[in-house]
C-alpha positions in Angstrom: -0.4 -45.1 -8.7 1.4 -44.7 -12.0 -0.9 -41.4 -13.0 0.0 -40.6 -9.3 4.2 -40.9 -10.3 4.0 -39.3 -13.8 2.2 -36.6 -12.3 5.0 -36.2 -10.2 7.8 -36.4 -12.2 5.8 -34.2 -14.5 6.0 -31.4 -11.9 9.4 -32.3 -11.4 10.2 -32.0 -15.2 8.6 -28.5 -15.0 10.2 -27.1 -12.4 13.5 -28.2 -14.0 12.7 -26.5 -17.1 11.0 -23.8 -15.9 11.8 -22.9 -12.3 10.7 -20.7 -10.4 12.0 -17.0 -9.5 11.8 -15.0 -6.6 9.7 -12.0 -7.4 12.3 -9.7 -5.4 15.7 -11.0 -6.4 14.7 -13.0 -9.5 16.7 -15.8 -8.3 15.3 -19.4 -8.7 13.8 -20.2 -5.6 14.6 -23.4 -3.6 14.0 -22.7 0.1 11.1 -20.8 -0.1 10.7 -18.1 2.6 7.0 -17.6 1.9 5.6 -20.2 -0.3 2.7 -17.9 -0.8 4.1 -15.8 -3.9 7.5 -18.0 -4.0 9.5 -15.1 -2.2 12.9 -16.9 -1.2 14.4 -17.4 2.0 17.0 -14.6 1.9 14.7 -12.2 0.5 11.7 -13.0 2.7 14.6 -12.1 5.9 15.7 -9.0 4.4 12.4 -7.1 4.5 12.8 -4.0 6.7 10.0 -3.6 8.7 8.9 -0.1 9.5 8.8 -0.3 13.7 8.1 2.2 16.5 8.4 5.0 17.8 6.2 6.1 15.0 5.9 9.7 14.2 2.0 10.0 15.0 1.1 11.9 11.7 3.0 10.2 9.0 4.0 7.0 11.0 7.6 7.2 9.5 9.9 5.5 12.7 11.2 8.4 15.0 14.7 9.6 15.4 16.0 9.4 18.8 16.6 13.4 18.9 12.3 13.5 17.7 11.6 11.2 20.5 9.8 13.6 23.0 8.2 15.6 20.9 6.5 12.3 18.9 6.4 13.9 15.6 9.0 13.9 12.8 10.7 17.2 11.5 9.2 16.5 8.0 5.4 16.8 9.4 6.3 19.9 11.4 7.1 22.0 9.0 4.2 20.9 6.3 1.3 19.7 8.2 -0.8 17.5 6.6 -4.5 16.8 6.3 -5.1 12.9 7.5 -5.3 12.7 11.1 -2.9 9.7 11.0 -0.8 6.9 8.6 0.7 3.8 9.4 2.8 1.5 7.1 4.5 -1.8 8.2 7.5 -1.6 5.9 10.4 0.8 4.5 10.4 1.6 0.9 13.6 -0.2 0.2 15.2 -4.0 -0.5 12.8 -6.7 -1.1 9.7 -4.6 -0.8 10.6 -1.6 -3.1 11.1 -4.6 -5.8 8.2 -6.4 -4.8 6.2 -3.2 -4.9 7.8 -2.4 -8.6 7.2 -5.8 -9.9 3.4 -5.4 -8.4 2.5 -2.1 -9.9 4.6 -2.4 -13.4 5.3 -5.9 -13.9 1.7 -7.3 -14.4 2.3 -9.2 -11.1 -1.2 -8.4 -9.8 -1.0 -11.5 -7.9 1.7 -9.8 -5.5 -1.3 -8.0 -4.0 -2.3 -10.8 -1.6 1.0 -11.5 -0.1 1.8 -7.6 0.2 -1.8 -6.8 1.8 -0.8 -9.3 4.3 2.0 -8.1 5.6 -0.5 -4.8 5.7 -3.2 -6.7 7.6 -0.7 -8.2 10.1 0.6 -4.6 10.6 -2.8 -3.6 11.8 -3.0 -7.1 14.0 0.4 -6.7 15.7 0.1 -2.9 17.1 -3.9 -3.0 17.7 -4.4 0.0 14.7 -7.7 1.9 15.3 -9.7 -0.5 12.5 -12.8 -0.6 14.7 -13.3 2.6 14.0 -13.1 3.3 10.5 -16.3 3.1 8.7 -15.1 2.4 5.3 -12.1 1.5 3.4 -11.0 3.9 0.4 -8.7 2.8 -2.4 -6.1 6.2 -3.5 -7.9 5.9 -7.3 -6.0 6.6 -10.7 -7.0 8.7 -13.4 -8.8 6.9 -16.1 -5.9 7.4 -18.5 -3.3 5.5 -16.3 -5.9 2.8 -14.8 -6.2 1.7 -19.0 -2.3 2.1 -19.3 -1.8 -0.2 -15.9 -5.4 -2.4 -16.4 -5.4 -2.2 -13.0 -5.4 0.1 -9.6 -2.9 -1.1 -7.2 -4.6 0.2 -4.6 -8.0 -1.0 -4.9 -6.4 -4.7 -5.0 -4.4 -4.6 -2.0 -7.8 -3.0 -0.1 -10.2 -5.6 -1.1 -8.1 -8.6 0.9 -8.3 -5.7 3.8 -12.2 -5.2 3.0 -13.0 -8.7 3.5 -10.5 -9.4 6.1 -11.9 -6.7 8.6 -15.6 -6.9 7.3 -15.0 -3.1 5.8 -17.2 -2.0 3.0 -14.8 -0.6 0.2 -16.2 2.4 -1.4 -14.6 2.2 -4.8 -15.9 4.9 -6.8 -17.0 7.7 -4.1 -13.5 9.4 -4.7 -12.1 9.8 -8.2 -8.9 11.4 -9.9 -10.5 14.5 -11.9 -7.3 15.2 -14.0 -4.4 13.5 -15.2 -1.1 14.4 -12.9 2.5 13.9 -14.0 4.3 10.7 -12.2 5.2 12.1 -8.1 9.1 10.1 -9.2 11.8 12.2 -9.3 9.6 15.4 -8.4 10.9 17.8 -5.5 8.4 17.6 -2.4 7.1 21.1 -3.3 6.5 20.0 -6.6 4.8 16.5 -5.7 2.5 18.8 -3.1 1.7 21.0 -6.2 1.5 18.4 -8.7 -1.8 16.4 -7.0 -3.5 20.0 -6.0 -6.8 20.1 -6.7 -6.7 16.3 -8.6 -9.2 14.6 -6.4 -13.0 14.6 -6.1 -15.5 13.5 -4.2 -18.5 11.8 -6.2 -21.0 10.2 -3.2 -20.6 12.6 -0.3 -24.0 10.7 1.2 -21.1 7.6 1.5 -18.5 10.0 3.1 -20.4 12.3 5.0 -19.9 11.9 9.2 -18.0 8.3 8.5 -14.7 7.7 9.8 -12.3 6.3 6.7 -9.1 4.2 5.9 -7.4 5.5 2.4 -5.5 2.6 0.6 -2.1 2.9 -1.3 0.9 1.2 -1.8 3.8 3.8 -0.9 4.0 7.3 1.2 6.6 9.4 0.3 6.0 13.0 1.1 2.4 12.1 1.5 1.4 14.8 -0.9 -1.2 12.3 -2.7 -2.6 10.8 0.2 -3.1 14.5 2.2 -4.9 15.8 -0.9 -7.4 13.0 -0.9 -8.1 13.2 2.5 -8.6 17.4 2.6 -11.4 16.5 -0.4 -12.8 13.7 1.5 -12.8 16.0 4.6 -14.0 18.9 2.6 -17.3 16.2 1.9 -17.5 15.7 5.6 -15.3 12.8 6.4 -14.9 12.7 10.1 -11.3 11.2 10.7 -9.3 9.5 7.8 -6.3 7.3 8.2 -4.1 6.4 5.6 -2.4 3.3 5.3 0.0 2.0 2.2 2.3 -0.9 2.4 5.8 1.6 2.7 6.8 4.5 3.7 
């Protein structure tokens, strides 16, 4: 009983001293929203979730004057070559900070509260997960997976591997050359900047399968089109993209 209390006020004494943040707003957290990765209350009610109508290429939520036509003005005039993408939240508020904090803050941890909010995505609007094949991680160039020690989008897939009994072929597509950083390009530039950046190294894995590519935000979906074309190109059947923003 007395290990039981000093263990106790122990933890107390900690969280005194050292107590913990939110990962979005940095604030000490008290009522935790999500206990899962200490995300606090206000933060946890201020994430925007990304909801339909869906443009049925890029999955971005439809304007009211794009409703009959079910596609957004941005994949009308540059097609692109997944057949679909899907992402449960907007690139903005807690998310964008969460995402930020993820990929450049050595929070690798974030990756199995973030690939839930993915996983539930797919749950609440019955996504098409029976029939994809395989799950593919977006990969990073050698170079930048040393400079970040990890791939952000291979750790948010393999929750989604195991949680929907997908194999995840890590390592059939790779980044070929190094590219510039798609922030603060133009969209021409960030279409021109991944050309021809992707390759294909197991086509036997790819060939006649129907795939889900993994990564964390869609902007113009210039990275994510050009890894589908090459995994197309190797005789993918269908891919589907999904990151955790758009």
């Amino acid at each position: 009983m007395i290990s039981f209390m000093l263990g106790g006020f122990a933890k107390g004494l900690a969280e005194i001293i050292f107590p913990k943040k939110c990962p979005a707003c940095k604030k000490s957290v008290k009522d935790r929203g999500n206990a899962e990765v200490h995300l606090c209350a206000d933060c946890w009610g201020k994430i925007k979730r990304n909801a339909p109508p869906f443009c049925y290429r890029c999955g971005r939520r439809l304007k009211s004057q794009n409703l009959t036509k079910n596609i957004c003005p941005s994949c009308v005039r540059r097609p692109l070559h997944f057949d679909r993408a899907f992402s449960p939240c907007l690139y903005e508020g807690p998310v964008k900070e969460l995402i930020h904090e993820f990929k450049y803050g050595n929070k690798e941890h974030l990756a199995l509260f973030l690939s839930k909010l993915m996983a539930d995505f797919i749950h609440e609007y019955n996504l098409p997960i029976d029939f994809v094949d395989s799950i593919i991680p977006v990969p990073l160039y050698k170079s930048r997976l040393r400079e970040r020690e990890f791939n952000q989008a291979r750790t948010l897939s393999e929750p989604l591997a195991r949680e929907f009994h997908k194999p995840l072929l890590d390592g059939a597509l790779i980044r070929r050359r190094p590219t510039a950083s798609q922030t603060g390009l133009e969209e021409n530039e960030r279409f021109r900047n991944v050309e021809g950046s992707f390759e294909v190294i197991d086509a036997g894995a790819i060939r006649n399968t129907n795939l889900l590519l993994i990564d964390d935000v869609l902007t113009t979906g210039a990275t994510s089109s050009e890894a589908a074309r090459v995994l197309k190109d190797s005789g993918a059947n269908i891919v589907f993209v999904l990151t955790l923003a758009n």
